[in-house]
PAPARO-733984 format. One record per residue (C-alpha): x, y, z; residue in three letters; residue number from 1. Coordinates in steps of 0.2 Angstrom, whole numbers, plus 5000, padded with zeros to 4 digits. Example, Ala and Ser with C-alpha at 12.3 -4.5 7.8 and 13.67 -1.06 7.14 Angstrom:
BEGIN
  east  north    up  code  pos
  5062   4978  5039   ALA    1
  5068   4995  5036   SER    2
end
This chain:
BEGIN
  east  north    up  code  pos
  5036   4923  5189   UNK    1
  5054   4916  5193   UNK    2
  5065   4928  5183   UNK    3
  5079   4938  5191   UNK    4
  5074   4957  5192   UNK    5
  5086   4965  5179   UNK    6
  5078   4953  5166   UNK    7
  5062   4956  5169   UNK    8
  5042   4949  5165   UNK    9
  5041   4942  5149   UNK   10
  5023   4940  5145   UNK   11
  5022   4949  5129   UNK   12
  5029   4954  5112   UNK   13
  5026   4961  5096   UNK   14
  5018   4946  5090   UNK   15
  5022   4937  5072   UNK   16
  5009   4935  5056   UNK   17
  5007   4920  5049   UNK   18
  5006   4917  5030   UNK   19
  4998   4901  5023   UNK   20
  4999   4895  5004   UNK   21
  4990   4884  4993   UNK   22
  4998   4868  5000   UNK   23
  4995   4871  5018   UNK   24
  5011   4875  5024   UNK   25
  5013   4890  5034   UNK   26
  5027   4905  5032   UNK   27
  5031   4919  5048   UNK   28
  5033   4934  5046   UNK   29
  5038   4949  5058   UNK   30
  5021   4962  5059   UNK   31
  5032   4976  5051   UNK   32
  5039   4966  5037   UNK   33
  5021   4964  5031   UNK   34
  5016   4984  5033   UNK   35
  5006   4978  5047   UNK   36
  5008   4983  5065   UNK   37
  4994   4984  5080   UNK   38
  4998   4995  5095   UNK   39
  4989   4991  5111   UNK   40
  4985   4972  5116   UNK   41
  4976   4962  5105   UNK   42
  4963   4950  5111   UNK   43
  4955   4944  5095   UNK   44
  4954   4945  5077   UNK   45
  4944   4938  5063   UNK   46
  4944   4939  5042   UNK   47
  4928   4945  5034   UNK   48
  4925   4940  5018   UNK   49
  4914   4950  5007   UNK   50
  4907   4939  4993   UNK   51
  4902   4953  4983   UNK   52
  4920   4963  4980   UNK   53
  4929   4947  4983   UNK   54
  4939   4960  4995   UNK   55
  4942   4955  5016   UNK   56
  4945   4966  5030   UNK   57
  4954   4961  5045   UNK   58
  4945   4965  5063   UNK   59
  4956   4967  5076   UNK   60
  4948   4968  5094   UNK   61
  4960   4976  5108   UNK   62
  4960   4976  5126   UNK   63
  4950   4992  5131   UNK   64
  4952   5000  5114   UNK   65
  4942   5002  5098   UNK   66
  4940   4988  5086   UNK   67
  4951   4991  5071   UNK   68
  4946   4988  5052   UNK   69
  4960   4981  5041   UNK   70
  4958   4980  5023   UNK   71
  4970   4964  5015   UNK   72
  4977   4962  4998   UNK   73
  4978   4946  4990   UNK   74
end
């Protein structure tokens, strides 16, 4: 990887959410500051929308782990 020993790999972190608003622009924000944080490594994720409640859950798929179900307020 090319790094001197005592700094180590540096393939991973804690990952950061991004918030989009009504005119497109987007906003980061840390995982924790949102009251969202994922243990494990997270390979996908997608938003379901049900049309019905107007309510949408998050799916988080993770690297030999369950699938976790998020629910998201507006």
């Amino acid at each position: 990887y090319g790094l001197k020993p005592e700094i180590g790999r540096q393939d991973g972190n804690k990952g950061l959410i991004l918030q989009r608003d009504d005119k497109g622009a987007y906003q980061a924000f840390r995982p924790s500051g949102k009251g969202l944080f994922i243990e494990g490594q997270v390979r996908d994720a997608v938003v379901l929308s049900n049309r019905k409640t107007g309510k949408d859950k998050l799916l988080i798929a993770r690297n030999n782990d369950i699938v976790l179900s998020v629910s998201l307020q507006q």
